[in-house]
N, CA, C and O atoms as CSV, one atom per row, in Angstrom:
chain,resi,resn,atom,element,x,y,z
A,1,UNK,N,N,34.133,113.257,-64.742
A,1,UNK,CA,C,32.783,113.407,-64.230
A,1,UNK,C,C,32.600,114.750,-63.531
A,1,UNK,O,O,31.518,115.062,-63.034
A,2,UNK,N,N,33.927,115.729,-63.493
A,2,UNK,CA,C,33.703,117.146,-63.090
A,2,UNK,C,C,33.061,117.894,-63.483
A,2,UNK,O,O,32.393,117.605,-64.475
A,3,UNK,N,N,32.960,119.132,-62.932
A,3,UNK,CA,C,32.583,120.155,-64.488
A,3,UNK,C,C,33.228,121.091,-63.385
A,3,UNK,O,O,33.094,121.077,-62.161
A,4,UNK,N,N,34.141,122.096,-64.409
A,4,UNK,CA,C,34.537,123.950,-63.729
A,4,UNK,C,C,34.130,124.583,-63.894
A,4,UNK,O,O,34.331,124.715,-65.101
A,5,UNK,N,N,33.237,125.698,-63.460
A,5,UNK,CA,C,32.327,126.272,-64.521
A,5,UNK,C,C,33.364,128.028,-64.053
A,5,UNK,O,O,34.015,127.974,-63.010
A,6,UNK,N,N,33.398,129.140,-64.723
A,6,UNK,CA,C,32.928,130.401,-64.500
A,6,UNK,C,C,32.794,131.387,-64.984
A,6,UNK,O,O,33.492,132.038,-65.761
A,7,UNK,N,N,31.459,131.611,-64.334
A,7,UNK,CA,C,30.787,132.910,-64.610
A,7,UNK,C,C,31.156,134.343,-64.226
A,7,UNK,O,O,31.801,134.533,-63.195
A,8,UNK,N,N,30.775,135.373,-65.015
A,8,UNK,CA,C,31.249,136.392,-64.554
A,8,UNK,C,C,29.620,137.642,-65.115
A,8,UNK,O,O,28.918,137.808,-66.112
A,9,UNK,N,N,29.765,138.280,-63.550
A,9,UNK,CA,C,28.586,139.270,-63.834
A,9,UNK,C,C,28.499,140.292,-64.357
A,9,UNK,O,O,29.670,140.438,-64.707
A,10,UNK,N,N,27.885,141.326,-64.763
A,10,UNK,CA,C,27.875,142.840,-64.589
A,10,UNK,C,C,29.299,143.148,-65.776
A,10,UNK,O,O,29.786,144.276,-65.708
A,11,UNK,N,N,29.859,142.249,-66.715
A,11,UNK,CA,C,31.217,142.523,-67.268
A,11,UNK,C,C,30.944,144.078,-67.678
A,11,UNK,O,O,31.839,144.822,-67.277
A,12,UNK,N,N,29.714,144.835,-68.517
A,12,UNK,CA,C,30.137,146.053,-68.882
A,12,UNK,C,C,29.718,146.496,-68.000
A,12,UNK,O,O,28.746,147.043,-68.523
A,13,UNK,N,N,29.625,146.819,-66.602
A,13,UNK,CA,C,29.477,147.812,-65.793
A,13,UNK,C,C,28.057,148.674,-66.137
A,13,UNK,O,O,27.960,149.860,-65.823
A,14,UNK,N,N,27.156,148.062,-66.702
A,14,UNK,CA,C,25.676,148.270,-66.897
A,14,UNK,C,C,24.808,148.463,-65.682
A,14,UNK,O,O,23.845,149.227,-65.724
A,15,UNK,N,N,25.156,147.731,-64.509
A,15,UNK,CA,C,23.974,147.502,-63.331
A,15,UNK,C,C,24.393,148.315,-62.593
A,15,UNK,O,O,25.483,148.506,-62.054
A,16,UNK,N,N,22.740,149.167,-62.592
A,16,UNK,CA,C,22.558,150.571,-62.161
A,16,UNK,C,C,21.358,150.755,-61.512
A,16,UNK,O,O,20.405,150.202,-62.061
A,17,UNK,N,N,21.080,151.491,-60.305
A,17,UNK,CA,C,19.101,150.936,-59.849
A,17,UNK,C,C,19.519,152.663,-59.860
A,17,UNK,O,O,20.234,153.297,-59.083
A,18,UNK,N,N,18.860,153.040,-60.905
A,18,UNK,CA,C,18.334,154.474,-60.781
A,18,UNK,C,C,16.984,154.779,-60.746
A,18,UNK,O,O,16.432,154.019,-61.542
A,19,UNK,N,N,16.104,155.580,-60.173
A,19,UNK,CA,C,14.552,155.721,-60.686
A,19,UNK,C,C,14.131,156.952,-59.999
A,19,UNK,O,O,14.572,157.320,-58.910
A,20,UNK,N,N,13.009,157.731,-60.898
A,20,UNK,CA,C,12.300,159.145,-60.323
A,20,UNK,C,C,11.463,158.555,-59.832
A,20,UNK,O,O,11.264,157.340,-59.835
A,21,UNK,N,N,10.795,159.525,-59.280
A,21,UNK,CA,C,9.313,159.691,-59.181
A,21,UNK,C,C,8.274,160.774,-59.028
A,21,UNK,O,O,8.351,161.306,-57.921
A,22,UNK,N,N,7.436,161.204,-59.714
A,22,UNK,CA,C,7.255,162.590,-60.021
A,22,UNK,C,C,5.760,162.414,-59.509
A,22,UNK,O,O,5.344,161.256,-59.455
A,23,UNK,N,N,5.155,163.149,-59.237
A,23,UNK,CA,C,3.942,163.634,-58.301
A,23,UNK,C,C,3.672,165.190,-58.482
A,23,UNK,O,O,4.498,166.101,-58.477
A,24,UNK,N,N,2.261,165.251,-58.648
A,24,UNK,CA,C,1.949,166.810,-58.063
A,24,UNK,C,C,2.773,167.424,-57.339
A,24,UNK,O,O,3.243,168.384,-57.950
A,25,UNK,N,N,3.425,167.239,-55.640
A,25,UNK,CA,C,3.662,167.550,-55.255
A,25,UNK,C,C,5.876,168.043,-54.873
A,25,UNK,O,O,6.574,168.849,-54.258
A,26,UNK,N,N,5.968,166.990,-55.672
A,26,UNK,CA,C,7.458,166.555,-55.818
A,26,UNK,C,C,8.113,166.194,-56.907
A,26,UNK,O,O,7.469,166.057,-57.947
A,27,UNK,N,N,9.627,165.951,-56.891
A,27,UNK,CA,C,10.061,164.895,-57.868
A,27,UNK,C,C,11.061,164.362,-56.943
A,27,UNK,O,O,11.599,165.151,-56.165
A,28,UNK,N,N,11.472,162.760,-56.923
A,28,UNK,CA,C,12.643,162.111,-56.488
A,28,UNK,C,C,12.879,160.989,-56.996
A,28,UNK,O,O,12.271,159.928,-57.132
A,29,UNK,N,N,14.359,161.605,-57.386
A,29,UNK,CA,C,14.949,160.750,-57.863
A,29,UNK,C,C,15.909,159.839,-56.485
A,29,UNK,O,O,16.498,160.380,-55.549
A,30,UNK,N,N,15.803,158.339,-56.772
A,30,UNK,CA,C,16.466,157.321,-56.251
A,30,UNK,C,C,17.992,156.594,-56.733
A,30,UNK,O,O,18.281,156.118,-57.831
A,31,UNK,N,N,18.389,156.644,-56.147
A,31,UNK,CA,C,20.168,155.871,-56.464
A,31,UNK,C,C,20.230,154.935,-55.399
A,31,UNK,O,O,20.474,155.353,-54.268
A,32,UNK,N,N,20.068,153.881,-55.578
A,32,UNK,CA,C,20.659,152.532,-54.877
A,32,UNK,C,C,22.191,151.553,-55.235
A,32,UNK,O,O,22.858,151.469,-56.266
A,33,UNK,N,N,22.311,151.052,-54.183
A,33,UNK,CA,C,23.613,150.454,-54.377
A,33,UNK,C,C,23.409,149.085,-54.693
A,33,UNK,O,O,22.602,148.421,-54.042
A,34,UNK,N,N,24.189,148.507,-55.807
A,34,UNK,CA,C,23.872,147.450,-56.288
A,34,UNK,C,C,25.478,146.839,-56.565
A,34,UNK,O,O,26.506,147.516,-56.566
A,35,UNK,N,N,25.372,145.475,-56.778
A,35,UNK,CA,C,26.236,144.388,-57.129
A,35,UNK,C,C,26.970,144.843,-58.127
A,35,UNK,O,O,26.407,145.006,-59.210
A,36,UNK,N,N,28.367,145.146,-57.995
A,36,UNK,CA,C,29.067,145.681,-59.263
A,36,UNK,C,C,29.943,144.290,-59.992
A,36,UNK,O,O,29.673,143.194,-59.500
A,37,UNK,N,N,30.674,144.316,-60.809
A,37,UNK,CA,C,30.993,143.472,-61.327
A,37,UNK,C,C,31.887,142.301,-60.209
A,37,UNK,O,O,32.548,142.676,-59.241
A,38,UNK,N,N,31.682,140.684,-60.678
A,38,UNK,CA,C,32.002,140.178,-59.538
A,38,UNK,C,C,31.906,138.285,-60.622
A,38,UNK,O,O,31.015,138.004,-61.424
A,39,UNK,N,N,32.943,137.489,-60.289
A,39,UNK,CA,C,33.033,136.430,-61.108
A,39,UNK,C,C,32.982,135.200,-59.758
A,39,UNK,O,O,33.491,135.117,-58.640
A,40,UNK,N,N,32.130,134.418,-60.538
A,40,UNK,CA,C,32.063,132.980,-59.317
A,40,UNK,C,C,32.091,132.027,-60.038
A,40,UNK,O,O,31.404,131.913,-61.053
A,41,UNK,N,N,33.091,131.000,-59.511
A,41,UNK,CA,C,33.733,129.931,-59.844
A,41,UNK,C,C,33.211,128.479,-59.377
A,41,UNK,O,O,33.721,128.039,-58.346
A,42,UNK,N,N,32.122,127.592,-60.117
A,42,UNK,CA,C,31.940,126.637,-59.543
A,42,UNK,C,C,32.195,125.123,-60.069
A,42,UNK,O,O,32.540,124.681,-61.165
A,43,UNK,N,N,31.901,124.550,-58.904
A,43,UNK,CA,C,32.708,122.846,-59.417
A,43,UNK,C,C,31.917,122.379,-58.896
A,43,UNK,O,O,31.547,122.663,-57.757
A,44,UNK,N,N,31.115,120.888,-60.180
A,44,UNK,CA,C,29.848,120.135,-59.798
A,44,UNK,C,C,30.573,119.142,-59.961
A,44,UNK,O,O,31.580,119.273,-60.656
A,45,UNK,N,N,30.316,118.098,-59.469
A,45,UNK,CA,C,30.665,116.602,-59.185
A,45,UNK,C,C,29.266,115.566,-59.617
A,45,UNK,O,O,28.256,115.612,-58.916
A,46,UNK,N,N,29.332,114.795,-60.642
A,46,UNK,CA,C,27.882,114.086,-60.615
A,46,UNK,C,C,28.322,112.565,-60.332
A,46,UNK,O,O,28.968,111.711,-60.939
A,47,UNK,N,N,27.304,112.702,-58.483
A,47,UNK,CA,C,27.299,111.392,-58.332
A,47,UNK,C,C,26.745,110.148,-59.047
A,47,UNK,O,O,27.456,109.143,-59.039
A,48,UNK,N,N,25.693,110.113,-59.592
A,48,UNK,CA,C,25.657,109.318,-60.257
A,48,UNK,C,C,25.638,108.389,-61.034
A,48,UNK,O,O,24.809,107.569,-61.431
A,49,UNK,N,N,27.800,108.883,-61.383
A,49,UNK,CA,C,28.717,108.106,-62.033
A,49,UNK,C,C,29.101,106.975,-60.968
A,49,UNK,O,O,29.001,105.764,-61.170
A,50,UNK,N,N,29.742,107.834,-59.328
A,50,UNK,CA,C,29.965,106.970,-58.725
A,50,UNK,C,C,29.108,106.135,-58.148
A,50,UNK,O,O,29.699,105.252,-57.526
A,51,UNK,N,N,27.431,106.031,-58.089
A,51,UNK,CA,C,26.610,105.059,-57.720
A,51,UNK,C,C,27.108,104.015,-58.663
A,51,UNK,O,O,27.893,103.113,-58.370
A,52,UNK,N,N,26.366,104.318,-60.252
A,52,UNK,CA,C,26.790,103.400,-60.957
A,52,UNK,C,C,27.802,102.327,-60.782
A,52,UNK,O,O,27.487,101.139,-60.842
A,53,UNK,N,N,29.085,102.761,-60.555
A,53,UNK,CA,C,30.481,102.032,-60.216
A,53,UNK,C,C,30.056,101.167,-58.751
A,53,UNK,O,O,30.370,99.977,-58.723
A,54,UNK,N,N,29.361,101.749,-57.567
A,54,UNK,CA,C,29.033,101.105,-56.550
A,54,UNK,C,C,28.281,99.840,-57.149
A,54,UNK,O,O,28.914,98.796,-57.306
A,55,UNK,N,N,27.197,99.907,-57.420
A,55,UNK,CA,C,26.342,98.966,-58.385
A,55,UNK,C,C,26.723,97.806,-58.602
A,55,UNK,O,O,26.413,96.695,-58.172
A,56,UNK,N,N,27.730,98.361,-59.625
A,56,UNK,CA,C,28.757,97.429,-60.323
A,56,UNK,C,C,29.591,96.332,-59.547
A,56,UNK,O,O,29.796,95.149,-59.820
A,57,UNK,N,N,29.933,96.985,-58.667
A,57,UNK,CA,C,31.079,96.438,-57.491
A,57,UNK,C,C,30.109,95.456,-56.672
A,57,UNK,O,O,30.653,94.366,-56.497
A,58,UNK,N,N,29.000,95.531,-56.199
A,58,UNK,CA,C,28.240,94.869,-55.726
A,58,UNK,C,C,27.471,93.481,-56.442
A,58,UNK,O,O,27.195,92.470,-55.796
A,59,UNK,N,N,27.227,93.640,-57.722
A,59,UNK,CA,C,26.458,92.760,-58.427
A,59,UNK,C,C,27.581,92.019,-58.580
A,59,UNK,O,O,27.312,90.818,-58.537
A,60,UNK,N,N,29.197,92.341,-58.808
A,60,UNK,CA,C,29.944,91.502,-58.838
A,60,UNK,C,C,30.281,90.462,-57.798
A,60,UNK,O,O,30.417,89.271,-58.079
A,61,UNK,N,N,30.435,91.054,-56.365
A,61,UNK,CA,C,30.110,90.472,-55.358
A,61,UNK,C,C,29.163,89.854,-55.018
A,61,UNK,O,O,29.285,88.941,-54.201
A,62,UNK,N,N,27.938,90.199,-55.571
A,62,UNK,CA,C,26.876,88.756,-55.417
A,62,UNK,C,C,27.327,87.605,-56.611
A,62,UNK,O,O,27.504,86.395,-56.466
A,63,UNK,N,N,27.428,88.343,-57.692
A,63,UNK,CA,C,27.727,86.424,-58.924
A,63,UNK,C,C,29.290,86.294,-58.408
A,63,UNK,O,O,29.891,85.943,-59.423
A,64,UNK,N,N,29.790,86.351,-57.845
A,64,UNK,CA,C,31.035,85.313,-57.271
A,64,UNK,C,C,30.607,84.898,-55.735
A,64,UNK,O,O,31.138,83.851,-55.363
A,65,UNK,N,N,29.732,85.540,-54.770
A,65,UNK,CA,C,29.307,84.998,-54.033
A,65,UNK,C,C,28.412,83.358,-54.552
A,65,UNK,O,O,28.578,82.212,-54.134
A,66,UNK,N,N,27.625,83.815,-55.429
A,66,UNK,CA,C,26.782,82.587,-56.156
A,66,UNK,C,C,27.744,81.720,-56.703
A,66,UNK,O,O,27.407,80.561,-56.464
A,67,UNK,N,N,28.846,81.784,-57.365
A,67,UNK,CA,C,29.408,80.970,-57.956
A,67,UNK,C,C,30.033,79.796,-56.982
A,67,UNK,O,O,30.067,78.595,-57.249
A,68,UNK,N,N,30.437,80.329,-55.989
A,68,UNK,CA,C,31.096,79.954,-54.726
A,68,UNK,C,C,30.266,79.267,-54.212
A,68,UNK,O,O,30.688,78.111,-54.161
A,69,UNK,N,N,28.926,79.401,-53.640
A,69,UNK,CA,C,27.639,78.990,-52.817
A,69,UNK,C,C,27.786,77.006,-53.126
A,69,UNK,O,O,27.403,76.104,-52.381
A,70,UNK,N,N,28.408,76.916,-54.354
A,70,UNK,CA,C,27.295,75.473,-54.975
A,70,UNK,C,C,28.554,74.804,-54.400
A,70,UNK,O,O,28.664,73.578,-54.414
């Protein structure tokens, strides 16, 4: 009912924030620093399996409670 997942970003080294800007009066160019390559590893759990099983465990405990009752 796990899952491993991972991802990995930026693998060819593509992400780049470059940009001009040109005006009558100027030109500028911009270089920002950005997220270089970087891998994240995640693990989901779906409860839903274990409600189910709760459920289960309970409805059993009521029909042997009932069986018992008479």
């Amino acid at each position: 009912a796990g899952e491993l997942k991972i991802t990995a970003f930026d693998v060819l080294q593509a992400n780049e924030s470059v940009s001009r800007s040109v005006t009558q009066s100027y030109i500028e160019d911009s270089i920002n620093s950005v997220l270089q390559r970087y891998y994240m590893l995640t693990f989901t759990y779906n409860l839903r399996t274990f409600q189910q099983g709760n459920r289960m465990e309970m409805e059993r405990g009521r029909n042997f409670e009932r069986m018992h009752d008479h």
